[in-house]
C-alpha positions in Angstrom: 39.7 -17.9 -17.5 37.6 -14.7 -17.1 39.4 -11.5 -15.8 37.4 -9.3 -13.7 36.8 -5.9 -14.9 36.6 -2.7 -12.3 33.1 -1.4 -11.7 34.5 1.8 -13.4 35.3 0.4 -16.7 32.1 -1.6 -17.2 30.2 -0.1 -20.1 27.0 2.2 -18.6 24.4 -0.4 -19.3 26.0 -2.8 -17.3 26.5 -0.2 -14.8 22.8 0.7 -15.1 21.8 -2.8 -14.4 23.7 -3.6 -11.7 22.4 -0.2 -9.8 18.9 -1.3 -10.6 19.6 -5.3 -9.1 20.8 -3.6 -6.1 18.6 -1.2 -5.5 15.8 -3.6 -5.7 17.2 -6.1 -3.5 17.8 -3.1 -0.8 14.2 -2.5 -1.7 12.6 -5.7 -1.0 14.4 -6.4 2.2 13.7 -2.9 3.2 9.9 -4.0 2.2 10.3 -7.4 3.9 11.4 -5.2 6.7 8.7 -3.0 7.3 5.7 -5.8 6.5 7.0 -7.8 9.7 6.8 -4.8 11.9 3.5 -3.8 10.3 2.1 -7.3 10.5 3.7 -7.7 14.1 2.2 -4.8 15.4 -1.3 -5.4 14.0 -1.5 -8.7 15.1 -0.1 -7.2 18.8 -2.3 -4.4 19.0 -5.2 -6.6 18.1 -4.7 -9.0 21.0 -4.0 -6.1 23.2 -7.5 -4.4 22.0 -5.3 -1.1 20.5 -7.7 1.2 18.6 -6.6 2.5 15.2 -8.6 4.4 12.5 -7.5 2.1 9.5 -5.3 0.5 8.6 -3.5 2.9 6.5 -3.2 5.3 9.8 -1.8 2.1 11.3 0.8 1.3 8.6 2.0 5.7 9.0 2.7 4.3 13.2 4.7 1.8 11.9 6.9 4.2 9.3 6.5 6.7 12.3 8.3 4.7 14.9 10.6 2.8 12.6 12.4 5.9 11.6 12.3 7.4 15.4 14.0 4.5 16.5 16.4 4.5 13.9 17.8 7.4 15.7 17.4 5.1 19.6 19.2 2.5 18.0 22.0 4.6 17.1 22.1 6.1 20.4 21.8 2.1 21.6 24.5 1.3 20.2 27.0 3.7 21.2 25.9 3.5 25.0 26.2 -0.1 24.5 29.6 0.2 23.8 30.2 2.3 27.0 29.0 -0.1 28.7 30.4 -3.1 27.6 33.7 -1.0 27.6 32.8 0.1 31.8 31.0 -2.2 33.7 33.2 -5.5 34.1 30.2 -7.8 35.0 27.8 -9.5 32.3 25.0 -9.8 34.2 25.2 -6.0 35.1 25.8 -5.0 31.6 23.1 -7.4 30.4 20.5 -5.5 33.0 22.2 -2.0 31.8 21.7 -2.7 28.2 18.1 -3.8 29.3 17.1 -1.0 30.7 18.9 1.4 28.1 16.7 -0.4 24.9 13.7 -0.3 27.0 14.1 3.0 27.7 14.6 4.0 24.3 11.9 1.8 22.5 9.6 3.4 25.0 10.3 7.0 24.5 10.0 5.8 20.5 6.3 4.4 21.2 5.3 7.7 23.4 6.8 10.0 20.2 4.9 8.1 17.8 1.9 7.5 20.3 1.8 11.7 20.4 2.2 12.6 17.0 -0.1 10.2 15.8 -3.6 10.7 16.8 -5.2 8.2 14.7 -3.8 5.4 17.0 -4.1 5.6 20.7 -2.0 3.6 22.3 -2.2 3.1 26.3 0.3 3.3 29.3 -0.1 -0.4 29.5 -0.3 -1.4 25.8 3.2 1.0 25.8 4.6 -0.8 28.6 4.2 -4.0 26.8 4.8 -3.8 23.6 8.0 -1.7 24.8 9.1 -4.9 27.5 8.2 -7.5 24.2 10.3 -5.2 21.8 13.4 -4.7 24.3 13.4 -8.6 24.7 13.3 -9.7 21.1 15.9 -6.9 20.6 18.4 -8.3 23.5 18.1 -11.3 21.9 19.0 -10.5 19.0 21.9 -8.3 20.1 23.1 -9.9 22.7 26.6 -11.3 22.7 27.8 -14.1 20.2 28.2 -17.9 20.9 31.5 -17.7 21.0 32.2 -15.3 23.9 33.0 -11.8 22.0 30.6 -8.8 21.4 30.0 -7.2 18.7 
């Protein structure tokens, strides 16, 4: 029988290894992560006729409004719990938490939209690819099969 060892006590290479493994699985997911919106959001803005100066000014959008709404889905979150925590009925929380993601995704697309000249994204093209991003993300969020949230 093997006894396990503390992460302290392993010897540095060891400790050096198992760093690296992480880090490159945090990496490729991270990777993984960012190719999906990329590739979502060319495929998107191709069907919806978006105009973009390459593909690299395309790809800086992407990073652009990933780490915007990094900060919206932190601010998601903890209005989300407000109102799970406020309004008793699910169908108005479930139009609350609607509006409150679409809101936010939106406000992500204009930030990027401005500070990016390179890709011009309309008030339409905004409105839907804001209403297709809120839906995927209440759907993914939205409460468990079992009856609890989060």
């Amino acid at each position: 029988m093997k006894t396990e060892k503390p992460f302290r006590k392993e010897p540095l290479k060891e400790k050096i290894i198992i760093i690296a493994i992480i880090a490159f699985a945090v990496s490729v997911i991270l990777l993984m992560i960012i190719g999906l919106y990329y590739f979502g959001l060319l495929g998107l803005f191709h069907l919806l006729n978006v105009h973009y100066d390459s593909l690299k000014s395309l790809f800086l959008f992407v990073l652009v409004f990933l780490l915007i709404s990094v900060i919206g889905d932190i601010i998601i979150k903890v209005l989300r719990i407000f109102i799970h925590a406020i309004i008793p009925s699910n169908w108005l929380q479930l139009f609350l938490s609607f509006l409150l993601i679409f809101s936010i995704i939106w406000t992500c697309f204009s930030i990027a939209d401005n500070w990016m000249d390179s890709v011009q994204l309309g008030s339409s093209v905004q409105l839907i690819t804001t209403l297709i991003f809120s839906l995927v993300e209440l759907a993914f969020d939205g409460p468990k099969k079992d009856g609890s949230e989060e």
